[in-house]
C-alpha positions as CSV (number, residue, x, y, z in Angstrom):
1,X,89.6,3.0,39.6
2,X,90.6,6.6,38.7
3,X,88.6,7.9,35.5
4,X,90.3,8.0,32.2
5,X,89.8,11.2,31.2
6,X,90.4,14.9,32.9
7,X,93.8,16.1,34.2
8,X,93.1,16.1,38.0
9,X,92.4,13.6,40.1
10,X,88.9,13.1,41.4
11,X,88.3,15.7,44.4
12,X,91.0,17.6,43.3
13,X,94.2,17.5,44.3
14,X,94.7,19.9,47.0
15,X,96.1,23.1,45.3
16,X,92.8,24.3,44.2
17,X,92.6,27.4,46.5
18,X,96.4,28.4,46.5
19,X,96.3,27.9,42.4
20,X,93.0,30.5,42.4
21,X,94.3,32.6,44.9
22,X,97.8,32.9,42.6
23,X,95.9,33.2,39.5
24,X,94.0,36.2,40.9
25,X,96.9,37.8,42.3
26,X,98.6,37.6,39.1
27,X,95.6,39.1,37.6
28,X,95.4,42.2,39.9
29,X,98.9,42.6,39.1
30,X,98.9,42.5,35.3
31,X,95.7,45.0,35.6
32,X,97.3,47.5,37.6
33,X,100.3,47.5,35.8
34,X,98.7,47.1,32.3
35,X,94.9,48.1,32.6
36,X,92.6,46.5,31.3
37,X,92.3,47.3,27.4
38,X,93.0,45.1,24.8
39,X,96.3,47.0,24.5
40,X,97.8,45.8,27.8
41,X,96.1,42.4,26.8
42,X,98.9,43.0,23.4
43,X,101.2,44.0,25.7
44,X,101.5,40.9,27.9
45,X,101.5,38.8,24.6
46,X,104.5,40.8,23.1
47,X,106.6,40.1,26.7
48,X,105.7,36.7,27.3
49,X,104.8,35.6,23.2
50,X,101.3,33.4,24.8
51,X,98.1,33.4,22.8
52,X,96.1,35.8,23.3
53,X,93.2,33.3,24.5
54,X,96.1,32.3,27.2
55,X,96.7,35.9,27.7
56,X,92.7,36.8,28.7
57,X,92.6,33.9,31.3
58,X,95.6,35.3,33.2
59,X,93.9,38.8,32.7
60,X,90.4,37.0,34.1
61,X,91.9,34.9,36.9
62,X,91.3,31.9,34.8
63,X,94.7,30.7,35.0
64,X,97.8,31.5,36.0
65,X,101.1,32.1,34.2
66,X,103.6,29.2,34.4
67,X,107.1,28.5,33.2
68,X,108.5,30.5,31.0
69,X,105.9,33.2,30.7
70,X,106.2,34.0,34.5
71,X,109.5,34.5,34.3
72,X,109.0,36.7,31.0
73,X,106.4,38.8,33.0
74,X,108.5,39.3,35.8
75,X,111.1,40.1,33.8
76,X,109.2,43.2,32.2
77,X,106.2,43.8,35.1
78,X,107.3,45.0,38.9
79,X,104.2,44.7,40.0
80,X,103.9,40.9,38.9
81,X,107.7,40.8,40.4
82,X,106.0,42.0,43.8
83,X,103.5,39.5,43.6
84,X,105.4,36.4,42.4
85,X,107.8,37.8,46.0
86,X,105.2,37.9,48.2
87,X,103.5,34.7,47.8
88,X,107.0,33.2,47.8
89,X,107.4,34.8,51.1
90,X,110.3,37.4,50.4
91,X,108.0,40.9,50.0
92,X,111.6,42.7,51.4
93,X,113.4,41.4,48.4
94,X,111.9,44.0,45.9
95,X,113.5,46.9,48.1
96,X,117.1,45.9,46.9
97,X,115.5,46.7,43.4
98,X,113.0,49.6,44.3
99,X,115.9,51.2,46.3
100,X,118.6,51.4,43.2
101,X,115.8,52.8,41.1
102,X,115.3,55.3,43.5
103,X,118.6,56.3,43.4
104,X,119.0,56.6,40.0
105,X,116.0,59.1,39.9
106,X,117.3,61.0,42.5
107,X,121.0,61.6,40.7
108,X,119.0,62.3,37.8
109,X,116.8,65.1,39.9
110,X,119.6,66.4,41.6
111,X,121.8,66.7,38.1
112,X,118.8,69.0,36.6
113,X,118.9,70.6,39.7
114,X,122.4,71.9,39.1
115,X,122.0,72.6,35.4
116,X,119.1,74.7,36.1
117,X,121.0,76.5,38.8
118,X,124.8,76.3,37.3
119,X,126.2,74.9,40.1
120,X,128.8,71.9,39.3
121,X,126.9,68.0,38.7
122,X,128.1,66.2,42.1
């Protein structure tokens, strides 16, 4: 007979090291990205609109993000974007992305370029 109270079942139910290894991968990428103040701890609150108790756990490697608020943090964090991509096996997909950003900065170089120089914008 299975206990009555908890949430997992006993011995756990399999996921325990993937769900640590996410959490912590999560974690690395909302520090890198945000630091480790209570600002970027604010920050991650404001993008995702989690407690900030919620928020400290993901920062910690507690928990993971879930639903909604992963998709609100990848929405506003690359490097959480990279992460959620390369546990889900598709690292190359962020190049598409990283590759039109690139660009943009480039046209945006090479325009300066030309008004510091006079020469005609391409």
């Amino acid at each position: 007979m299975l206990p009555k109270k908890g949430k997992t079942f006993p011995g756990g139910n399999g996921q325990g090291e993937a769900n640590g290894n996410y959490a912590m991968l999560i974690a690395v990428a909302l520090r890198e990205q945000l630091g480790t103040s209570h600002q970027g701890i604010k920050t991650a609150m404001r993008w995702t609109g989690a407690g900030e108790r919620t928020v400290k756990n993901w920062f910690a490697a507690t928990n993971g993000p879930s639903g909604e608020h992963l998709v609100a943090l990848v929405r506003h964090s690359d490097a959480v974007l990279a992460v959620f991509l390369a546990m889900s096996g598709r690292p190359n997909a962020i190049i598409g992305s990283k590759l039109a950003d690139i660009r943009g900065r480039l046209a945006d170089v090479l325009t300066f370029i030309d008004e510091q120089t006079g020469r005609p914008s391409h």
